[in-house]
Structure formats: C-alpha cells, structure tokens
OpenMM code with the backbone's topology and positions (N, CA, C; nanometers):
from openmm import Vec3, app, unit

residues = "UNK UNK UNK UNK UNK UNK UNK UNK UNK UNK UNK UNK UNK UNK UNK UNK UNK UNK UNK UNK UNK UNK UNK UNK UNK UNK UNK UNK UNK UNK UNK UNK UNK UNK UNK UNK UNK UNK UNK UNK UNK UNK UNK UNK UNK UNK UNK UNK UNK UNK UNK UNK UNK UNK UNK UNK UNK UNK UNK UNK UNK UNK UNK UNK UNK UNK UNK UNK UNK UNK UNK UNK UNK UNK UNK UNK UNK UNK UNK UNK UNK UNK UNK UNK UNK UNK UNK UNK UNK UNK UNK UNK UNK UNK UNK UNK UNK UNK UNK UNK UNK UNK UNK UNK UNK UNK UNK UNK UNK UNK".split()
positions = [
    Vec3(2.8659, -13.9218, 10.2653),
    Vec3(2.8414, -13.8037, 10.3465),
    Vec3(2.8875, -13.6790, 10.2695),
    Vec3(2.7992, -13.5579, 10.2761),
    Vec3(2.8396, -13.4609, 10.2314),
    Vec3(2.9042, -13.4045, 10.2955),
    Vec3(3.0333, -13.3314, 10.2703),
    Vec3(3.1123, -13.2428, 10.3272),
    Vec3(3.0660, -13.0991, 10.3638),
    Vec3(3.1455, -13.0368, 10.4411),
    Vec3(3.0626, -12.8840, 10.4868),
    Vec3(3.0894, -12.7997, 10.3726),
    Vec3(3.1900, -12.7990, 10.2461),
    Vec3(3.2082, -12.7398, 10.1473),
    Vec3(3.1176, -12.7936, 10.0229),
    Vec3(3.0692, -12.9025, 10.0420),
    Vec3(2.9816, -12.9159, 9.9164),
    Vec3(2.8349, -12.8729, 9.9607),
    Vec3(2.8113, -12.8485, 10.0499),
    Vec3(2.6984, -12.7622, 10.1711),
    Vec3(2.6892, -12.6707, 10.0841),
    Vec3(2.7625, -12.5988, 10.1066),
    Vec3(2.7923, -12.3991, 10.0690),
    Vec3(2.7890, -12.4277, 9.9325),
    Vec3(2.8398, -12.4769, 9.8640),
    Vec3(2.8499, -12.5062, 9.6877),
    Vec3(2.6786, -12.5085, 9.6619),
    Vec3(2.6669, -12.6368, 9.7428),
    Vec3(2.5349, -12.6433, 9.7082),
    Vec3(2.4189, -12.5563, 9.7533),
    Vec3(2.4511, -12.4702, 9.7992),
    Vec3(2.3636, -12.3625, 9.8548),
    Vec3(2.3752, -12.2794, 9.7931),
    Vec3(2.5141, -12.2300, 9.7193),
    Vec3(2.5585, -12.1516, 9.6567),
    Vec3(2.4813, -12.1537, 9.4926),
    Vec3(2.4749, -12.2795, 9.4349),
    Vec3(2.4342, -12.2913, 9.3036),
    Vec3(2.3017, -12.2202, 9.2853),
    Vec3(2.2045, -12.3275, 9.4244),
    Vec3(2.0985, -12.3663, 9.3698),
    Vec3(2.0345, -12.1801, 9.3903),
    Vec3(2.1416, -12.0841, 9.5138),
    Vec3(2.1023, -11.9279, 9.4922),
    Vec3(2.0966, -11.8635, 9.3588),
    Vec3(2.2009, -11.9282, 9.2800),
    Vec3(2.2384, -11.8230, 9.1511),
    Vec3(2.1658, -11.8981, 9.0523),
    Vec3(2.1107, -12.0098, 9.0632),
    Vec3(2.0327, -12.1101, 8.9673),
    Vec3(1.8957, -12.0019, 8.9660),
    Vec3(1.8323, -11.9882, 9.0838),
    Vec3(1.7029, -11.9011, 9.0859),
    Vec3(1.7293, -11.7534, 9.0651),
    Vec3(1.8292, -11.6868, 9.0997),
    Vec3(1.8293, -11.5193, 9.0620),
    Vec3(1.9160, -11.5112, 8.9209),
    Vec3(1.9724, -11.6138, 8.8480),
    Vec3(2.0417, -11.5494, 8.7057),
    Vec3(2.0172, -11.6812, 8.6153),
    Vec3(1.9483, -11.6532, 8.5466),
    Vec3(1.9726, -11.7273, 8.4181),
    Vec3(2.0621, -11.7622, 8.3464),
    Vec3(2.1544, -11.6860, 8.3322),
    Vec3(2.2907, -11.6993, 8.2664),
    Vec3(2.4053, -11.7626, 8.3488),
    Vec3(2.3473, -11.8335, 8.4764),
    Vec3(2.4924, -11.9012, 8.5540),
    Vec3(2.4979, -12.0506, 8.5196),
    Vec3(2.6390, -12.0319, 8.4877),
    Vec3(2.6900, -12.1492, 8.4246),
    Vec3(2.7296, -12.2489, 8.5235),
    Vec3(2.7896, -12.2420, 8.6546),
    Vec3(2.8614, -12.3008, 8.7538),
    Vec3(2.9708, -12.2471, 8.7995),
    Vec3(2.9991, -12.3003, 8.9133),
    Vec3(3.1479, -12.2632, 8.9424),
    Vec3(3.2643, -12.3072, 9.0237),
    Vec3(3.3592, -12.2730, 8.9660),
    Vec3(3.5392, -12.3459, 9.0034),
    Vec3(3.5176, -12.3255, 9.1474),
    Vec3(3.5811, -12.4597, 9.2568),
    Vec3(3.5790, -12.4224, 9.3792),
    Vec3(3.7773, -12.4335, 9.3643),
    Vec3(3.8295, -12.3506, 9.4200),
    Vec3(4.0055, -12.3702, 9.4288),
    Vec3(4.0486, -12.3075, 9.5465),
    Vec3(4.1710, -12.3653, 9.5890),
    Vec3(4.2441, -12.3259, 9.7090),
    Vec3(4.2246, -12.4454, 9.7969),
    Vec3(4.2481, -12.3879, 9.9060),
    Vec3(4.2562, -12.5118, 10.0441),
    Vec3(4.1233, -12.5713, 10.0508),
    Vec3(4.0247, -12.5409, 10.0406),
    Vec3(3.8987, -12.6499, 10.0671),
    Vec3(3.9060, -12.7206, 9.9839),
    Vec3(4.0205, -12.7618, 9.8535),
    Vec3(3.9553, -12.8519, 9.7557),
    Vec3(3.9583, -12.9871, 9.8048),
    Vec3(4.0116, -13.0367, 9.9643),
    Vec3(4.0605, -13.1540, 10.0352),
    Vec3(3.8792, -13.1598, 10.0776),
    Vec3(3.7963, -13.0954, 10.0527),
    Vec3(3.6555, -13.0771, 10.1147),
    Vec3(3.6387, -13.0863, 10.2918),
    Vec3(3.7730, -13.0652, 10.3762),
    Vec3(3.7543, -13.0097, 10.5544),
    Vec3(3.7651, -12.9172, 10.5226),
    Vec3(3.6903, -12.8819, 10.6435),
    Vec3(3.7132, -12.7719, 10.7581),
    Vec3(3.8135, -12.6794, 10.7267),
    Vec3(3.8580, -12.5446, 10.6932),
    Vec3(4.0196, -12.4613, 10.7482),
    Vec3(3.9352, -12.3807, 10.7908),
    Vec3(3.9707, -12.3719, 10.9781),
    Vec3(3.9549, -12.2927, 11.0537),
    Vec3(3.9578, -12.1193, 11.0083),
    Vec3(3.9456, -12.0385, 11.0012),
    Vec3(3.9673, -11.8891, 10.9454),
    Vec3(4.0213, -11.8574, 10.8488),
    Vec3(4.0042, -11.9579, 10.6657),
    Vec3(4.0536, -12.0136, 10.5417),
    Vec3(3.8899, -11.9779, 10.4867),
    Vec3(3.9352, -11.8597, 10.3706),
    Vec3(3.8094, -11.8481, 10.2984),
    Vec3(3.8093, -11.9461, 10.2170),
    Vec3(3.6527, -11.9737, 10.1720),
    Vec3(3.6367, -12.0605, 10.0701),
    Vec3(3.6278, -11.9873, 9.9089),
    Vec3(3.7455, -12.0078, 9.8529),
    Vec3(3.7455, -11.9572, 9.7161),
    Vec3(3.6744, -12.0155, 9.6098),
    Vec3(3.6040, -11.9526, 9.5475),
    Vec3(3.5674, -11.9635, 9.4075),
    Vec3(3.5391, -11.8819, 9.3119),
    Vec3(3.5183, -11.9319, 9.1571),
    Vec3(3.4680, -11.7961, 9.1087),
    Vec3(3.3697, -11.8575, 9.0476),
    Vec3(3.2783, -11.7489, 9.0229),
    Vec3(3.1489, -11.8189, 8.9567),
    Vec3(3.1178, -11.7731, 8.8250),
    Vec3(3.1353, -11.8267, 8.7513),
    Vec3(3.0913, -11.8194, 8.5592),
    Vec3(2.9442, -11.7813, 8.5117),
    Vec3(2.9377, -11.6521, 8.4194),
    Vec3(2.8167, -11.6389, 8.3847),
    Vec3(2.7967, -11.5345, 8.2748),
    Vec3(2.6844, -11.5734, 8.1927),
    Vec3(2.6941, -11.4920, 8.0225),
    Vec3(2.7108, -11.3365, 8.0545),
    Vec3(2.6834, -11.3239, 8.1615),
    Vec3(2.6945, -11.1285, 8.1724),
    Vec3(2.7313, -11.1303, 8.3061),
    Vec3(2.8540, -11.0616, 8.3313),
    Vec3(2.8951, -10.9827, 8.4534),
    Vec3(2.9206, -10.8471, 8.4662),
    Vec3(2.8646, -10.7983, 8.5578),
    Vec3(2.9030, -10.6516, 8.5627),
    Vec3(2.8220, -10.5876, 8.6858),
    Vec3(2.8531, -10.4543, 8.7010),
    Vec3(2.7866, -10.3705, 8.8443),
    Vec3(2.6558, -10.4339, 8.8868),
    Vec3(2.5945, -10.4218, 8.8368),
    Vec3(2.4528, -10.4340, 8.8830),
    Vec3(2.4079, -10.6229, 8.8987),
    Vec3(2.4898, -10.6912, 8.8179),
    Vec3(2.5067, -10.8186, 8.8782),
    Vec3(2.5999, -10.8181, 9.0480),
    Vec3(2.6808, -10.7413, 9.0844),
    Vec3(2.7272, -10.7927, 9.1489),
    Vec3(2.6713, -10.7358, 9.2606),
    Vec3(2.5720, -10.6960, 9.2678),
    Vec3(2.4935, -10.5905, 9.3586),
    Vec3(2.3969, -10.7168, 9.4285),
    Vec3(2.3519, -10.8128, 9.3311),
    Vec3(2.2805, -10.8916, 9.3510),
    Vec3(2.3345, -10.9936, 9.4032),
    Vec3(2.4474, -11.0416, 9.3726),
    Vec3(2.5250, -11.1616, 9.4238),
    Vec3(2.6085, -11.1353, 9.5401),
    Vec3(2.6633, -11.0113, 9.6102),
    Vec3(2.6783, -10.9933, 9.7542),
    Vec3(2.5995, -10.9998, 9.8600),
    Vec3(2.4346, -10.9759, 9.8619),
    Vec3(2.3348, -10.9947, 9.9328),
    Vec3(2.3275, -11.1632, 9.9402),
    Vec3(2.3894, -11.2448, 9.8623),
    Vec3(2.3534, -11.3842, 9.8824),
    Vec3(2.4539, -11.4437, 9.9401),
    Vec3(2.5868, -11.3894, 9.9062),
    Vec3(2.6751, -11.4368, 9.9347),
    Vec3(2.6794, -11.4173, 10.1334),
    Vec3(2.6206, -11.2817, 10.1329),
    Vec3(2.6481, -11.2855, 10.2705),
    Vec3(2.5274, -11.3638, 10.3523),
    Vec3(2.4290, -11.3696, 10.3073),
    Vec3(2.3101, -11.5066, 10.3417),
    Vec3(2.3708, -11.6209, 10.3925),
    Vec3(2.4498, -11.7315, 10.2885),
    Vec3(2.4897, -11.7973, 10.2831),
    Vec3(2.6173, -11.8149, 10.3929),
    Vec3(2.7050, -11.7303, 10.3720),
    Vec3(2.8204, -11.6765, 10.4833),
    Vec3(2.7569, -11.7288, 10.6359),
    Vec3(2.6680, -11.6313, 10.7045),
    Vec3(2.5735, -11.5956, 10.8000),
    Vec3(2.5265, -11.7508, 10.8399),
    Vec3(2.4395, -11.7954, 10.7489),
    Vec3(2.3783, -11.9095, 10.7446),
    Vec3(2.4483, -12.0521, 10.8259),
    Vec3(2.5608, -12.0621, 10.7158),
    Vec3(2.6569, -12.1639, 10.7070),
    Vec3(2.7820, -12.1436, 10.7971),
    Vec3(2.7951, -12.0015, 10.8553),
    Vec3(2.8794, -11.9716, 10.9508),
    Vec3(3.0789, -11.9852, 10.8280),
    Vec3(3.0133, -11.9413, 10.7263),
    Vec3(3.1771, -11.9787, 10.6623),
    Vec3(3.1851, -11.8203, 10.6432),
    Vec3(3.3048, -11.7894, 10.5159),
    Vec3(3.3877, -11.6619, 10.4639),
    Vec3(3.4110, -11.7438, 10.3015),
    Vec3(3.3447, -11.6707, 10.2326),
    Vec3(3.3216, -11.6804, 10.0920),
    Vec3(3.4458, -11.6295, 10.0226),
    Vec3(3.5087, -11.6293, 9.9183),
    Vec3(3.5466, -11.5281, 9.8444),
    Vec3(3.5365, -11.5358, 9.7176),
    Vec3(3.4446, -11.4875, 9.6118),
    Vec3(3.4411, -11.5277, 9.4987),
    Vec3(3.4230, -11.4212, 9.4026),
    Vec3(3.4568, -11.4701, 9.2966),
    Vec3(3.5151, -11.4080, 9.1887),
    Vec3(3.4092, -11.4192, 9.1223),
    Vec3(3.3095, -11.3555, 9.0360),
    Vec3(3.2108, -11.3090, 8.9447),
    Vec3(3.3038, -11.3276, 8.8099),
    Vec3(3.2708, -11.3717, 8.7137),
    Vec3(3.3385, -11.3453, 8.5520),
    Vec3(3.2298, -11.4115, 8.4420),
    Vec3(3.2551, -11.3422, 8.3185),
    Vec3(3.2394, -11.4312, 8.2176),
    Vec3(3.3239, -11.5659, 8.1767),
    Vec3(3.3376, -11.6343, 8.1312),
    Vec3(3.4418, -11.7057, 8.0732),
    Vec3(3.5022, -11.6239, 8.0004),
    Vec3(3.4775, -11.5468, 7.9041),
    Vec3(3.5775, -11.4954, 7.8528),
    Vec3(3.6841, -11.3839, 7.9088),
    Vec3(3.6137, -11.3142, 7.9824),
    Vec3(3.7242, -11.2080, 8.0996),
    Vec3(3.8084, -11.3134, 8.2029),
    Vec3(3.6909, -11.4282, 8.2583),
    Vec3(3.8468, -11.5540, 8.3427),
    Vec3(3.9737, -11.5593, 8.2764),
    Vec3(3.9235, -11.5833, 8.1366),
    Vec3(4.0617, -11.6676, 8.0496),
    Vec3(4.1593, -11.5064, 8.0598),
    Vec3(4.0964, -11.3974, 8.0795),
    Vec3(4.2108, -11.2582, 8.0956),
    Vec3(4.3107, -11.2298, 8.2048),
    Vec3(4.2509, -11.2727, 8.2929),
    Vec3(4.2452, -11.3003, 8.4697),
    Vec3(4.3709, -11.3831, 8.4351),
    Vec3(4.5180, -11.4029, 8.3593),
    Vec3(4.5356, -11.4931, 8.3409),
    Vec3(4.6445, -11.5944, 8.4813),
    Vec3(4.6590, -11.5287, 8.6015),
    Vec3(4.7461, -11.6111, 8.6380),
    Vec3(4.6236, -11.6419, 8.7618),
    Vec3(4.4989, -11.5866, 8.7891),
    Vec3(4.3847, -11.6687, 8.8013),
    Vec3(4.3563, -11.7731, 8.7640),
    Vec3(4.3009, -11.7853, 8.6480),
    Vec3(4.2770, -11.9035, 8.5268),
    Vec3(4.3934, -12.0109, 8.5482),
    Vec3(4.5054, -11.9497, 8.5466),
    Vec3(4.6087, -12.0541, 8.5253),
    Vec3(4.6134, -12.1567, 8.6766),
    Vec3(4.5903, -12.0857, 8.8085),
    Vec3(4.5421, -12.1062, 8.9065),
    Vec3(4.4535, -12.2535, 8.9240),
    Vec3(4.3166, -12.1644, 8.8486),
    Vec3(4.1974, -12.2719, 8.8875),
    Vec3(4.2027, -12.3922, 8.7816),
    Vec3(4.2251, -12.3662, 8.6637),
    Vec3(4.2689, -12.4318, 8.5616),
    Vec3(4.3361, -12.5607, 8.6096),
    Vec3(4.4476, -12.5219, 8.7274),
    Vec3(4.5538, -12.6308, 8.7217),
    Vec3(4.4704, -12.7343, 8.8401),
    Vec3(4.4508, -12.6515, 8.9623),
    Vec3(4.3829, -12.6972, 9.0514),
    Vec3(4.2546, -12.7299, 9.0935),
    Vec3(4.1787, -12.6383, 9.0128),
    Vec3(4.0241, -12.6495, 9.0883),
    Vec3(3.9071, -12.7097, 9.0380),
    Vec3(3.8150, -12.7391, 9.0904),
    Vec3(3.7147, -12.8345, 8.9784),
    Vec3(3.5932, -12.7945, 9.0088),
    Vec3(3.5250, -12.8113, 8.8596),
    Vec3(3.3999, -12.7450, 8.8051),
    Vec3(3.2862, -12.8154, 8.8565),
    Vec3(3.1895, -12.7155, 8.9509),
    Vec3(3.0631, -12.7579, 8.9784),
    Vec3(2.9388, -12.6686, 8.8990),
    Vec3(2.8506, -12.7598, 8.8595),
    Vec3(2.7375, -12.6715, 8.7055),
    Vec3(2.6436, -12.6547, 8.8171),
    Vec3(2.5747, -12.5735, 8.7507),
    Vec3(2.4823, -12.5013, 8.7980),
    Vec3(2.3757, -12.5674, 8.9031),
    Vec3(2.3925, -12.6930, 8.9184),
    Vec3(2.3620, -12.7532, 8.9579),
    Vec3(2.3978, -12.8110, 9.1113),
    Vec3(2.4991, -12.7733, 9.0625),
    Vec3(2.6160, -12.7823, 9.2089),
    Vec3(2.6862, -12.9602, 9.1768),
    Vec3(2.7008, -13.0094, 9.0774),
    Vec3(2.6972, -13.1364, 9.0295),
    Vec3(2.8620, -13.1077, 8.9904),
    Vec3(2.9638, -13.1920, 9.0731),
    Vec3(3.1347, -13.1910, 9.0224),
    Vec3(3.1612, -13.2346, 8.8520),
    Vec3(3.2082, -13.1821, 8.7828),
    Vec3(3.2416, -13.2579, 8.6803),
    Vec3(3.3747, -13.2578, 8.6512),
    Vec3(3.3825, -13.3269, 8.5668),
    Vec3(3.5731, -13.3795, 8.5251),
    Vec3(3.5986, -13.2747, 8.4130),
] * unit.nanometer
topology = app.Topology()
chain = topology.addChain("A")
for resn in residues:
    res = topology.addResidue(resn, chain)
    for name in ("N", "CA", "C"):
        topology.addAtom(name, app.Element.getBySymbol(name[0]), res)
C-alpha cells in the first residue's frame, strides 16, 4: 500500500518531471519520513535541479499549491542546485543524516 506521503512525492515528481528538464529528484526529511499522517506537520523537502533561481520558482509555487489543494496537505520545500544545498550547510547536514532520495521519478533510492 502506498502511503499518503508517497502520494504527494509522487505527484510531486511526476509535476516537475513535465515542467523542468533539469529536475533531478528530491530529499523528503522531517516527521513524514515514518510515511503517516502528522496532523498540521508540513511535509518537508527540497527539490534538486541544474538551475535554480527567480523565475524557476515562480513556476514551482503554482504547483506546489495544486498539489497542496488537491491532496489536502502543507508542502514546504526548498528549491536548490546541488551545489548551493551542499552551502545550506546545517540543511544538508540535516537531510544528509536523515532524509532519503526520491529521482525524478518519484522512485526511493539508497
């Protein structure tokens, strides 16, 4: 059975799979990584991709709140390159320790 957080992941990918070419996947971390339910507990992530900046993120709030709406959750995610994450550093050190990588695909990997 799929969980209600791999729902949103997976809704989440397959959005940024069709509007950006350059998305790599992304870290889900914090309290949903148990994959229940937290009652009024955003779902954190950040999402990885070859170019971030203004006018990307113009595009990825209109989906995010789709998805939100849709799925009845509270998103919170973080836009980066990999290389600005690894700057982010007590972020990184964060998801790094705890959180695990879904590709673009919305597919978990180790």
């Amino acid at each position: 059975m799929t969980s209600p957080v791999h729902k949103v992941i997976k809704a989440l990918t397959s959005a940024f799979r069709k509007n950006f070419n350059d998305f790599k996947g992304v870290y889900l971390f914090g309290q949903f990584l148990d994959g229940k339910n937290h009652e009024g507990e955003d779902i954190e992530m950040v999402a990885i991709f070859d170019v971030e900046d203004k006018s990307k993120r113009e595009e990825i709030w209109p989906i995010i709140g789709k998805i939100e709406t849709e799925m009845n959750v509270c998103i919170d995610l973080y836009p980066y390159t990999m290389e600005d994450f690894k700057k982010d550093e007590d972020l990184y050190d964060e998801v790094m320790e705890e959180g695990i990588f879904f590709d673009a695909l919305g597919i978990m990997k180790d």
